[in-house]
C-alpha positions in Angstrom: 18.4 -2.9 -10.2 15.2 -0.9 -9.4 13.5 -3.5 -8.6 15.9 -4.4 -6.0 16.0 -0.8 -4.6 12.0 -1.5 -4.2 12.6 -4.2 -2.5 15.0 -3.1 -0.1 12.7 -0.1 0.4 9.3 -1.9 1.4 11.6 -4.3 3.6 12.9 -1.7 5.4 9.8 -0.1 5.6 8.2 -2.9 6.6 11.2 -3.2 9.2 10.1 0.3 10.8 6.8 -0.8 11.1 7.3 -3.9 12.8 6.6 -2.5 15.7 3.6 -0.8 15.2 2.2 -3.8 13.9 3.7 -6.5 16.1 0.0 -5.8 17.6 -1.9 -5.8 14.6 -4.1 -8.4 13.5 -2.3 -10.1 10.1 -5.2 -9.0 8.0 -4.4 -5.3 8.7 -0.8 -5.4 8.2 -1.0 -7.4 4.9 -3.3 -4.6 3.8 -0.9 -2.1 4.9 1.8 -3.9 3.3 0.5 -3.9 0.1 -0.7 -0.5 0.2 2.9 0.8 1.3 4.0 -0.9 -2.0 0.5 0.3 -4.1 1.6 4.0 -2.9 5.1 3.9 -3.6 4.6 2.9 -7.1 1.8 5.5 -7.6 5.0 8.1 -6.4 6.4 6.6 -9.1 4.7 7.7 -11.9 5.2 11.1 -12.2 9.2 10.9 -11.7 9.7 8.6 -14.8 10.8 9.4 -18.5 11.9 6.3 -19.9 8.3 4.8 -21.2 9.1 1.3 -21.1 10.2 1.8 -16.9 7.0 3.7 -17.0 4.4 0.9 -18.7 6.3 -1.6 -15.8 5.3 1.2 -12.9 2.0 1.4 -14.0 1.5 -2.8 -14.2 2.9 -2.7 -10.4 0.7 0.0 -9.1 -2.3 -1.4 -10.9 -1.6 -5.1 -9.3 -0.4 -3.6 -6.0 -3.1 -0.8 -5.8 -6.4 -2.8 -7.5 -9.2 -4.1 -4.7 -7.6 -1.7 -1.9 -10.1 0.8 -1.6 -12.6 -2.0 -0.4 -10.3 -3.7 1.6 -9.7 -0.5 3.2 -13.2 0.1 3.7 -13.7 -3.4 5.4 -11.0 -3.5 7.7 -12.0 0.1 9.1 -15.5 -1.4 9.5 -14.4 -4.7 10.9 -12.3 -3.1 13.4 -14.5 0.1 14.3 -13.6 -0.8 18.0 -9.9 -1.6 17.9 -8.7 2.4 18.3 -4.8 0.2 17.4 -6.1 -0.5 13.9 -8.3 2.7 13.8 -4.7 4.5 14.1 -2.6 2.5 12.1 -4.8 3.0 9.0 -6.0 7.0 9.7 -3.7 7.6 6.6 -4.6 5.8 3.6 -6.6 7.0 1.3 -9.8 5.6 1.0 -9.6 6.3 -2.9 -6.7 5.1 -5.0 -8.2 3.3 -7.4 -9.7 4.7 -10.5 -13.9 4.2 -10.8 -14.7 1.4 -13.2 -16.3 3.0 -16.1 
């Protein structure tokens, strides 16, 4: 069931953004795709008592979030010029992975 409810949610939040990225280049909105999903999950964590729920949050988040922080870095650099992209990605985080150890 929840994982139906997060389905619905990043369609329709995909659906709100359509839009705003009908312009976009596909790169950038499959980036910002996947980070919408990588940040609900992380939202997730900390609302979450049942541990076996939790353990399949953290799996998500780790797929969804892992390898964003350079993508993020290389689509801002890639598109320096584009002031659309520039805008549509002013507010991820550049950090949301943890540093390998």
């Amino acid at each position: 069931m929840k994982n139906t409810i997060f389905v619905f949610l990043l369609a329709a939040s995909t659906i709100c953004h359509a839009q705003e990225t009908a312009r976009l280049p596909k790169d950038v909105v499959k980036f910002m795709e996947r980070r919408d999903g990588c940040d609900y999950f992380r939202g997730e964590v900390v609302n979450v008592d049942d541990r076996k729920r939790l353990q399949d949050i953290i799996r998500k988040a780790n797929s969804l979030c892992r390898g964003t922080d350079k993508q993020l870095a290389k689509l801002r650099k890639k598109y320096a010029a584009n002031a659309a992209v520039i805008d549509g990605l002013k507010d991820y985080e550049e950090t949301v992975n943890a540093p390998a150890r």
